[in-house]
Structure formats: structure tokens, C-alpha cells
N, C-alpha and C positions, 0 to 999 in steps of 0.2 A: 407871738403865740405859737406852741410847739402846732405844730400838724399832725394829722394821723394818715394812716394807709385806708385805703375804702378794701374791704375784702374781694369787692365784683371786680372793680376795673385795675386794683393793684395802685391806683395814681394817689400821691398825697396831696392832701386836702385840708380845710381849717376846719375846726370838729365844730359840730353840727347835729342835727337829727336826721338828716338826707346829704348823701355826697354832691358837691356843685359839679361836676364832671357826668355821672352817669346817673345822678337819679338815686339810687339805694342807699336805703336804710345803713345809720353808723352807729345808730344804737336798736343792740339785741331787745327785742318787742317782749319776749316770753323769756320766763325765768326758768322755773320746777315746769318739767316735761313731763310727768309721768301720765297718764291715761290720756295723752296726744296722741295724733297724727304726722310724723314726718315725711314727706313723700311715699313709700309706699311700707312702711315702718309702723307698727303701734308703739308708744312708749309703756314699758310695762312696770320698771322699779327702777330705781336708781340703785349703782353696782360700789361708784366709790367717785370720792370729789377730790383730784389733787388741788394744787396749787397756781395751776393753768388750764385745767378742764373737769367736766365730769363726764363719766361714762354708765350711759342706762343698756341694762336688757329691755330689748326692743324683739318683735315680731314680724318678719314680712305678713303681710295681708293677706297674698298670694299663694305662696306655696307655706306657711304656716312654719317657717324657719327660725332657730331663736339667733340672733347677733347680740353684739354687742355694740352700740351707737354713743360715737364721744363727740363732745360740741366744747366749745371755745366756754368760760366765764362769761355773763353779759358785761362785766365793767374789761374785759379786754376785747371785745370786740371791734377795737379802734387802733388796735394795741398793734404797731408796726411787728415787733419783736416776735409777740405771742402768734399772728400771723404767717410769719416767716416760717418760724418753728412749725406750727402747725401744717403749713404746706409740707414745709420739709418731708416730715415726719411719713406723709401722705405717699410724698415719692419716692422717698426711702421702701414703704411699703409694695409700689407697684414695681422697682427695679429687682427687691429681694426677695425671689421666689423658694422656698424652702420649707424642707416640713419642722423645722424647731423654729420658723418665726409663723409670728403672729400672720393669718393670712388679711389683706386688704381685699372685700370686698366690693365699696362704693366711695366716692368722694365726691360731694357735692357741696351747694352755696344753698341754702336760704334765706328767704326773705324777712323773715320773723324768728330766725337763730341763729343765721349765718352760718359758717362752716360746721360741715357735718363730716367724720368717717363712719363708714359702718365694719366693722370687722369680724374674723370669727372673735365665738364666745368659748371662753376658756372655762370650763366646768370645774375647777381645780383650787388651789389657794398657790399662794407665790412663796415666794422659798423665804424670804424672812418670817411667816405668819407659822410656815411647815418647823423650821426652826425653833420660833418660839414656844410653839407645841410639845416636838419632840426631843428638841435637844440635839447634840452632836448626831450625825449621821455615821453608820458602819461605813469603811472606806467599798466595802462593795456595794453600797447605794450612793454613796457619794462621787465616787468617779467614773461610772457610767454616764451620768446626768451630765458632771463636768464633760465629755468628752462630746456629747450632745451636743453640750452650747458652742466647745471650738468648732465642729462641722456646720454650723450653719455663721461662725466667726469668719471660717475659712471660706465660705462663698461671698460673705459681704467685704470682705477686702479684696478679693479677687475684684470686686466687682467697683473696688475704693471707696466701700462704705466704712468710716469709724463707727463706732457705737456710741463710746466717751461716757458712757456714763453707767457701766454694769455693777449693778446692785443688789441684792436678794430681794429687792421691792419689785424689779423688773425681770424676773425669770419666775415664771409661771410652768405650774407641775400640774398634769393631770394623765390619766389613764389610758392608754392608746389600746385603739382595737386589739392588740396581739397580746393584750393583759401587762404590756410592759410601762415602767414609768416614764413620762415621755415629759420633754422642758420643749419649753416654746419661749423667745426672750419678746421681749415688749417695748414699745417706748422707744424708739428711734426718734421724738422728738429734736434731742441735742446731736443727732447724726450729723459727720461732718465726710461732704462728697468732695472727692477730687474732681476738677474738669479734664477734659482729655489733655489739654498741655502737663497736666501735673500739678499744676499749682493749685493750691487751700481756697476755699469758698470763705471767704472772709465776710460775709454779708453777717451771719449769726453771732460769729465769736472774732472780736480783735484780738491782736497783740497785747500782749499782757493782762486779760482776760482770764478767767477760770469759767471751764464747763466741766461741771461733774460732780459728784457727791466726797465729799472730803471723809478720810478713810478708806476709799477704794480709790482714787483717784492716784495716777503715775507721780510722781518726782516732779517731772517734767509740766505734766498740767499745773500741780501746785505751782509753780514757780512764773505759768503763765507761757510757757514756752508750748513751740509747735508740736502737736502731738502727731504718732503712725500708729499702724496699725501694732506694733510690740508698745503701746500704750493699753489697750483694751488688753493683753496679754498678761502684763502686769495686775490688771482689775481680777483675771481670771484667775490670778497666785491666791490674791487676796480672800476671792470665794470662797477658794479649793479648800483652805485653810478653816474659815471660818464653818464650812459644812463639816469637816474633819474634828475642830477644835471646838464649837460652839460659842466662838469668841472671834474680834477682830486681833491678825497679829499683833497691833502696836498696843501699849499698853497705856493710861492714863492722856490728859489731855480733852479738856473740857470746852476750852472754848476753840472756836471756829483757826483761831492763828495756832493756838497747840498742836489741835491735829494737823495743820499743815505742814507743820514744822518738825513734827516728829518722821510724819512722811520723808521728808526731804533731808534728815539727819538718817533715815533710814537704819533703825537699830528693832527687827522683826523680834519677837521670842518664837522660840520653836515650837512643833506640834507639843512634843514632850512634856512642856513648860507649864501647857494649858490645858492637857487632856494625859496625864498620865497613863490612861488603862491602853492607849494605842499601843506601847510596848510592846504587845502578845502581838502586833499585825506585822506578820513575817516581813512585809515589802516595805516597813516603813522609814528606810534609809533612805528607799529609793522617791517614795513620795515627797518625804524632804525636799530632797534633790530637785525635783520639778519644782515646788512649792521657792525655795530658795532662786532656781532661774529664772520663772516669771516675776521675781519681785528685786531682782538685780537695778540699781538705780541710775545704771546708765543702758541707755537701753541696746547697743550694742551688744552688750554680756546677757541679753534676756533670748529667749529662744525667738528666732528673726520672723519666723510664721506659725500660724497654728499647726500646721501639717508638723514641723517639728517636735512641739509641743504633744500632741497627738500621738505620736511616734513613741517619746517615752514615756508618755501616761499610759500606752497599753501596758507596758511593762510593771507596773505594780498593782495590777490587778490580777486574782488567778483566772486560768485560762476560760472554765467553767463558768465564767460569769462576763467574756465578751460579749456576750448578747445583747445587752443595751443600746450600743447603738447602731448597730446592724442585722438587725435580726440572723446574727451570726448564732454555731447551737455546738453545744462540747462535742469530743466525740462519740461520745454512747448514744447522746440525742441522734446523730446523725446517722449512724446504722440504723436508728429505729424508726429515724424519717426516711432515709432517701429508698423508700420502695416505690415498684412501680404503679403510675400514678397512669388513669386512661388520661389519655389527650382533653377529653371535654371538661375534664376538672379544673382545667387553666387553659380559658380561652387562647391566651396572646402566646404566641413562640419566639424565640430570642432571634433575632434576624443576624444571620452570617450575609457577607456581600459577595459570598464566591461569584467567581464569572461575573464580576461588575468589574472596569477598571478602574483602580482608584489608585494609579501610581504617580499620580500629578502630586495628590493630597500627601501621600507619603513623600514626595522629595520635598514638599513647604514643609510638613512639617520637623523636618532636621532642620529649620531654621528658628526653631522655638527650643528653649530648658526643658529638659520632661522632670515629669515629678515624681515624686516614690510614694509609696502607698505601703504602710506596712501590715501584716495579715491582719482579716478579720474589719477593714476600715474603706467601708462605705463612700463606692464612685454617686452610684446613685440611691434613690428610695423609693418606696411605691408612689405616685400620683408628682413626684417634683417635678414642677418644670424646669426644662434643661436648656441652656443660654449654652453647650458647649456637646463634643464630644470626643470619645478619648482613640489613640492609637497605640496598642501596644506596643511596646519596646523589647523591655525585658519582665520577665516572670508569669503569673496566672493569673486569670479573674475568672470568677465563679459567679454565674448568675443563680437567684435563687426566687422562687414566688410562693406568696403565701397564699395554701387552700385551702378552707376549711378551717380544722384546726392543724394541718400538717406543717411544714418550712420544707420545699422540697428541693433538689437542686435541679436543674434543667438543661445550665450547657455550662462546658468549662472555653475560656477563650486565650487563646495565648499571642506570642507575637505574631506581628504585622497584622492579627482582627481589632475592629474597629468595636466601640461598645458606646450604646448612645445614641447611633446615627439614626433608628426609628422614630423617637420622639425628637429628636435634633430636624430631623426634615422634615417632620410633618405638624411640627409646634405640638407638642400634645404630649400630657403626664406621662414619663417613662413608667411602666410598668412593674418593674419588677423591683428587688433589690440586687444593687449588680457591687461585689466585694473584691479583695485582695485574697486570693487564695493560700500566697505564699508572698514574700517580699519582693514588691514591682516597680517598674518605671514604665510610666507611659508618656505622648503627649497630649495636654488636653489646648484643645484646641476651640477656642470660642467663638461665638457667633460675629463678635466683630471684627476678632482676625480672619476669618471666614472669610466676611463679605470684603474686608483688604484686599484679600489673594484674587478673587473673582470678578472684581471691580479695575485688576490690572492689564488684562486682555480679554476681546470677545471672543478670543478659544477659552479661555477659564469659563465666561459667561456661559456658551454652546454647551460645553462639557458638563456640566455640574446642573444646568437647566436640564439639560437628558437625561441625566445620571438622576435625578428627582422623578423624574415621570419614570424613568423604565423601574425606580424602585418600588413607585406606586403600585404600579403592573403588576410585577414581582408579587408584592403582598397580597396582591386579590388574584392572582394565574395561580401561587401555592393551592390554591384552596377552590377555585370555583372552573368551570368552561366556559363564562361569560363572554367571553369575549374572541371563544375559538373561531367563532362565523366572520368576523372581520380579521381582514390580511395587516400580519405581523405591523408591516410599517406605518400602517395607517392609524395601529393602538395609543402612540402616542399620542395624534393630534386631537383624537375622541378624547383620550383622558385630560387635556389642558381644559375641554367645555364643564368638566365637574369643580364643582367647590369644595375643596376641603375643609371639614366640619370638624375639627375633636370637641367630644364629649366626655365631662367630669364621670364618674359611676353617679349613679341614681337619675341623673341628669334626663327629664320632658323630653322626647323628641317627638312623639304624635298623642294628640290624646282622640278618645272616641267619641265620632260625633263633628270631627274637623274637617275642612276640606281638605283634601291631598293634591297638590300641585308639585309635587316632585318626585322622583326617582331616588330612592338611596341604596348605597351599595355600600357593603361592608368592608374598609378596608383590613384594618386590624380591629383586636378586644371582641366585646358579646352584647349582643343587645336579648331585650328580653317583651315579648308580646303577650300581654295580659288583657283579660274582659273582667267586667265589673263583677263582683259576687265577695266572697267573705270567707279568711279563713281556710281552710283546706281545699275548699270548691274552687278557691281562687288560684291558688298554688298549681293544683290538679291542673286548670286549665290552660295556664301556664307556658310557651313554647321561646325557645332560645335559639337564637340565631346567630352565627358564626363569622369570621371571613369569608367573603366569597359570597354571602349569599346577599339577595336582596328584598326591601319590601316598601310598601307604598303602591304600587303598581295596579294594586285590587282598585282605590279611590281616583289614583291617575287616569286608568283607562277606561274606567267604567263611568266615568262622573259622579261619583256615590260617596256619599262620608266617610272617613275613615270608621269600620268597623270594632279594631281593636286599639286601646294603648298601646304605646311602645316609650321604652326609657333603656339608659345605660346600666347594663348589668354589671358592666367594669368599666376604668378608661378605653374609649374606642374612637376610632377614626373615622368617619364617615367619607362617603364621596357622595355628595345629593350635584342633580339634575333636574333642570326646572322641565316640565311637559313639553312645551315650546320646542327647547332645544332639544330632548330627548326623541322626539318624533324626526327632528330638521335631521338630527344626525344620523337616523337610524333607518333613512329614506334607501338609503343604498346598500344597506344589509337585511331585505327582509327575514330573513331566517330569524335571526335575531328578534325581528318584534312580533312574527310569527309564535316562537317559543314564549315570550313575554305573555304573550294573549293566553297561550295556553295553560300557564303558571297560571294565572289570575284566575280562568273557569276552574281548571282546579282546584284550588286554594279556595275560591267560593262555594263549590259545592260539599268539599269536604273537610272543610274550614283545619286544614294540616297545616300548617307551617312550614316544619322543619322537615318533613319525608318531601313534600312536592320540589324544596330547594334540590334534595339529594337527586331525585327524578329528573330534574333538568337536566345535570349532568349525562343523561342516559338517553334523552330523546333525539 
């Protein structure tokens, strides 16, 4: 009798209604979810049912958030395979942090539907539906999007994720805050991870296997052979083509062996063939050209990375329309944006390391390839979390932040500056958008080659543990006197007793009415203290707080509830401090809690915020 996998304990087992190992359920209890409860999730409608799952809009309970909630088939609930995948898919989601994927927000087991993900929800249709709506795409809508999905292609193979399976069913299109069209890819279920030796996770996919949709699928897959990363490259020819053309390159071929075979005879028609009016698009020799490299059928002769790929995809779009995926802007845009901007319009500042030494870092890193980045193409993005940071080499990088409705620029960095290293060491969304000003090499340098070099003597240890706390310092000494009344060497040891907190924007940090048991100090970004009321009265009331300053202190010292709300007004940093240890430590600097007491009468009597922070400074 075949056996099945139990979702709880992973062990196989003989199918049953309850696993003989742990106890749980092997078959899914509850079918149609709509008007349930999943742990902290309302079920609200059902969004779409493949072949392996369905996926409903759901509701947190809590903060009134809408997701997206995908659960397993009940009849695969027992299902090894679909299991597998399904995890996969999961950890695919928490390795690959990026703003054109799908975000992963929960992963759980139930007892009555078994595996659950909850994920963001995508407000948008997906690029086959967009497609059969509109028809061919202008190459200025079409290869911006494309250049979208290689920059988040480009971090999931850095990171040796495949995709294996990119399709117009799995790139999802919706609106991004800056008005721009924005692609988010989906579906990592058939995702294939390297382990650190190198070698293929053969759990999912054997040898001479197929994973992926025939038609977009490499030579290589068809044939059953080991796929790389210039596999998903070739998927992305196929796209390019079919957004461009409104047709898949290859032509006839109905049943499931024809399309394979035509694949692997490899005889493409050209844009020309199947969209005639392209003619009139000045650049379209050169779109060819890419269109023709990613679909080359050995994959040698295909472009080796998407940074390649990338490189001459800028080149056939006019310049005026880099924007896409860099919040990059022509140049008229940019005399009309880059005025000057007061400092309080963009809380967070771009961090140089002057006067830190970091020549350790620059001799490892001549032990790494650096990469090229050609103008206008996106190191980082607002809110990405960052797994690496880069070191210039050669050429510029232009940081830029979006305010309001402006795109303003704020620092240009050149060789030997580091770009990165704020949200690199403090775990927490980079901030800005940080670009290629002109054609560069830098090296980027990751979190786990990081902890290699540091992990090799306890002077790298020493070093790079000090070099975090004096950066800490740094971030809150730019902007506050907090910590002028205690001596230089002892700022260290005080700053190892705080927890480092980053907070998402919008992101709960007190609400009113709560007890206050800690200290928070602002390291980087803005938080924002608001009282109940409606509308303009609420706005009005309103006060924003910076680096440097701090708050909490009113319900700390006082024993009293917290007064007001507080939440993230951008990504920010925190540094909180439980009561306990805040008082233990600040036995020996009364000045310090002196001042503290006297912020707090303040701020109670004249319920200021932001003027009594500035005050401190002065007493």
C-alpha cells in the first residue's frame, strides 16, 4: 500500500484518517472556506482554484488587513509531492526578499486544512488575462515590466533560486504607489534551490523529469536535462516576445509532444513575422537581438546572467522611459525635481562611513568579481530587505527618495563608499532608491560571505562587532545629545543593553491606553504620535519625531498609560530599553535621568512633542 507524508511531523505513514506517528489529521476536515475563520484570518471569497491549490481573500481580525490565504486541495492533503512543493514554495517565499516578488507573510499547519500561506494581495490581473484584454503591448510598456522581473530574477539566483516555470499566469501587474506599473512574479512552487555544495535538490524534480509549462519551457527542460539559472532567461525571451508580439514564438503544435519538440528543434518566427506594425519601433533590431539571445538553445550562447540581460534591454528602450524600474526620471524631469528639499520632508539621510575604518572590508573584498551596473539600474529599492552590501569600485551611484509627489536626489557616492551598510547592519528595509548614475563596478558583498570573513579570526569578530555599535552611535550622536552626559567609552557598552527594533512604515508601536515598559530611541526614519479624534482635528494633532529623539518615557516614569498612539511614519529603526535595565544603567549618569524626568513634566504639561525633544538639546 503506497504511504503518504503527515503534513505535522513530515514522517510517512499508511493513509488513514489520523497519522500513527503524531496523532493529526490526514485528511483535510473543511472544504469551501469562505465566511471561516483561519487562525487570525476571516475567509472572505475565493480568488482563483489551480490545480494544486486555492487561494481566498482573507482579512486579518486585527488590524483589518486584506491578504491573500492559499491552502493545499483537500484530496492532496496526503499528497507527498504536493506537500513538498508547497513547503518549498513557502521557503522560497521567506529566502526571497524583493519588491517584484510576491511578499510571504505567514506559514502555518492546521488542523482542519492543513497547510496554510498567507501572502500579500495582489490588486491587479496577471499578464496573460492583461494580454488577452489588450493585446500586444507598446515595447515602452513591455520592457520596463520585463526589466522588473530580471531584477527580482537577479536576486533569486544570486540567492540559487530557479523559478522553472515563468509564464504570463505567474506575473502579476498592479499599480505601485509612484503611479508606475509595477510586476510582482508568483508561484515559486516548482522553485529548484541549490544547497551550499552546489549540487540540485532532487527531492521535487528527478532526472529526466519535466517541471514547467511547455511553450515557455528551455530546450533543456524539455529534454528533461538539468536546468540554471540561463534556463528561466530563456522563459524570459519567450515573454518578451509574446508581450511584444501577442503570440507565443513557435508556431503550431497541438498536442503536449509537438510543443516540445518544436521547442527543441528550436525554429522561433520573428517579432516581424507576427506583429508587423513593430516596423515603425526605431530599436527593433536591437530588441530582436535580446529576444534571439535569451532563446539561443544551448545555453552557453544565451546571455550567462540577468545583469547581462538587463544591460542590453536598457538599450532598446528610449531614455525618457527608464523610469520603470528605478524610479529613474529624464532629464527635464530632473531639473524640475532636484530643488531644494527641507530636511524634514525625508526623514532618513544616506549614511557615508567617513572616519569609521573599514579597510579590513575593502582588502576581502578584492577577493570577490565585482559587478557592473549599467546607468539608470537599481542596487536597491524603497522598503527591500537587503541580504548584502555593495563597495564601489569604479564609477557613480546616485541615491534618490521618493517625497511626496517629488523623486529628489540626496547623495551621489563614488569609489571606495559603501551603499547599503544602514539597512545591511541593522536588518531593516533600505530606504531609499539607490541607482547607477553612469556605468559602474562595484563589489556586493553578502550576508553570508560577511559572516565567512568574520567568522575567520576574533580580530574580524572585535572589529566589525564595534564597527556596529559605534555605527549605531553614529545614527543617533548625527541628531540628538542623548547620550553627551555619559563618557565616550562607556556609549558602547550602554548601547549593546538596547534591542534593535526595525519597523515596516505604518507599522503599531504603542497604542493609547497601554502600559509603557520601555524606553525607545530613535535610531534612523520618523515615527509619528497621534490622539484619537477625526479627520483634520486628528492630522492637526499630530507630531513627528525624528533621529535622536525619544519617547515612551511619559508612561515609563510615571506609571500611567500611555497617553498617545505611536506608529511608523516611514521604515525606522528603533533602539527600545526595557524600565528595569534603563534605570540599572543610568544609575551612574544621573544627569541623564535628571533630564529624562524633566522631558516627561514637560511634555505632560504641555503635551509638545517635538519642541521639548529640540529643548533637551539645550538644557
Amino acid at each position: 500500500m503506497n504511504k503518504v507524508v503527515c503534513a505535522y511531523c513530515q514522517e510517512e505513514v499508511l493513509p488513514g484518517a489520523f497519522c500513527r506517528s503524531c496523532g493529526a489529521p490526514l485528511e483535510v476536515v473543511r472544504g469551501d472556506l469562505v465566511g471561516t475563520d483561519i487562525h487570525a484570518y476571516h475567509i472572505e471569497h475565493l480568488l482563483a482554484e489551480g490545480g494544486s491549490g486555492r487561494v481566498y481573500q482573507a482579512r486579518h481580525r486585527g488590524t483589518g488587513a486584506a491578504v491573500a490565504l492559499k491552502v493545499l486541495l483537500p484530496e492532496l492533503a496526503g499528497s507527498p509531492k504536493a506537500i513538498r512543493r508547497f513547503r518549498r514554495e513557502a521557503e522560497v517565499g521567506i529566502r526571497l526578499q524583493h519588491p517584484h516578488a510576491v511578499k510571504l507573510f505567514e506559514f502555518g499547519i492546521d488542523r482542519e486544512i492543513g497547510l496554510f500561506l498567507v501572502m500579500e494581495l495582489i490588486n491587479g490581473p496577471n499578464l496573460s488575462d492583461e494580454l488577452e484584454k489588450t493585446g500586444p503591448f507598446h515595447p515602452s510598456r513591455a520592457i520596463p515590466l520585463v526589466l522588473q522581473l530580471c531584477s527580482v530574477l537577479e536576486k533569486a539566483h544570486d540567492l540559487n533560486i530557479l523559478h522553472r516555470d515563468l509564464k504570463p499566469a505567474n506575473v502579476m501587474l498592479q499599480t505601485h504607489s509612484s503611479g508606475k506599473e509595477w510586476v510582482k512574479i508568483c508561484d515559486f512552487g516548482t522553485a529548484k534551490l541549490e544547497i551550499e555544495t552546489g549540487a540540485y535538490d532532487t527531492v521535487l524534480t528527478l532526472p529526466g523529469t519535466l517541471c514547467g509549462t511547455p511553450g515557455y519551457m528551455s530546450p533543456e527542460q524539455c529534454r528533461g536535462d538539468t536546468p540554471d539559472a540561463r534556463s528561466d532567461l530563456y522563459s524570459v525571451g519567450v515573454l518578451l516576445f509574446e508581450m511584444l508580439a501577442g503570440e507565443q514564438p513557435f508556431e503550431g503544435g497541438d498536442t503536449l509532444v509537438e510543443m516540445l519538440m518544436r521547442t527543441i528543434e528550436n525554429r522561433p518566427r520573428t517579432l516581424l513575422e507576427v506583429h508587423p506594425a513593430l516596423k515603425t519601433y526605431p530599436y527593433l533590431k536591437r530588441l530582436q537581438h535580446v529576444i534571439d539571445t535569451c532563446m539561443q538553445p544551448h545555453p552557453d550562447d544565451r546571455y550567462q546572467n540577468a545583469t547581462a540581460l538587463m544591460a542590453e534591454l536598457y538599450d532598446t528602450l528610449p531614455t525618457a522611459t527608464l523610469d520603470q524600474p528605478s524610479f529613474s526620471v529624464s532629464a527635464t524631469e530632473e531639473r524640475e525635481l532636484l530643488l531644494p528639499v527641507p530636511p524634514a520632508s525625508y526623514p532618513w539621510t544616506p549614511v557615508r562611513l567617513d572616519g569609521i575604518e573599514l579597510q579590513e572590508i575593502r582588502n576581502l573584498a578584492q577577493q570577490l568579481q565585482p559587478r557592473e551596473f549599467v546607468p539608470g539600474q537599481a542596487l536597491y529599492q524603497p522598503g527591500q530587505h537587503t541580504e548584502d552590501f555593495h563597495l564601489i569600485l569604479e564609477g557613480e551611484i546616485r541615491v534618490l527618495v521618493q517625497s511626496e509627489h517629488q523623486i529628489v536626489e540626496v547623495d551621489r557616492l563614488g569609489p571606495d563608499d559603501f551603499v547599503g551598510v544602514s539597512a545591511f547592519f541593522a536588518r531593516a528595509p533600505y530606504p531609499f532608491v539607490a541607482e547607477a548614475a553612469r556605468m559602474s563596478k562595484l563589489y556586493s558583498i553578502a550576508r553570508t560571505t560577511f559572516a565567512r570573513w568574520v567568522s575567520q579570526s576574533r580580530h574580524h569578530q572585535d572589529l566589525f562587532r564595534e564597527f556596529y555599535y559605534e555605527f549605531l552611535l553614529q545614527e543617533v550622536m548625527r541628531y540628538s545629545a542623548f547620550f553627551d552626559s555619559i563618557p565616550s567609552q562607556q556609549r558602547v557598552e550602554l548601547m549593546r543593553e538596547f534591542e534593535i527594533m526595525p519597523v515596516g512604515r505604518g507599522q503599531q508601536i504603542l497604542r493609547e491606553g497601554q502600559r509603557g515598559e520601555e524606553l525607545y530611541l530613535i535610531a534612523s526614519g520618523q515615527v509619528e504620535i497621534y490622539w484619537q479624534g477625526e479627520g483634520e482635528e486628528k492630522r492637526r494633532r499630530s507630531r513627528y519625531l525624528s533621529p535622536g529623539h525619544f519617547f515612551g518615557e511619559i508612561a515609563l516614569l510615571t506609571e500611567q498609560p500611555v497617553s498617545a498612539s505611536v506608529r511608523a511614519h516611514t521604515n525606522t529603526v528603533l533602539l527600545k530599553l526595557p524600565k528595569e535595565a534603563l534605570l540599572e544603567l543610568l544609575k551612574p549618569y544621573p544627569k541623564v535621568l535628571h533630564l529624562m524626568n524633566r522631558i516627561a513634566r514637560t511634555r505632560m504639561e504641555e503635551n509638545d512633542f517635538a519642541n521639548t525633544n529640540d529643548r533637551l538639546l539645550h538644557l
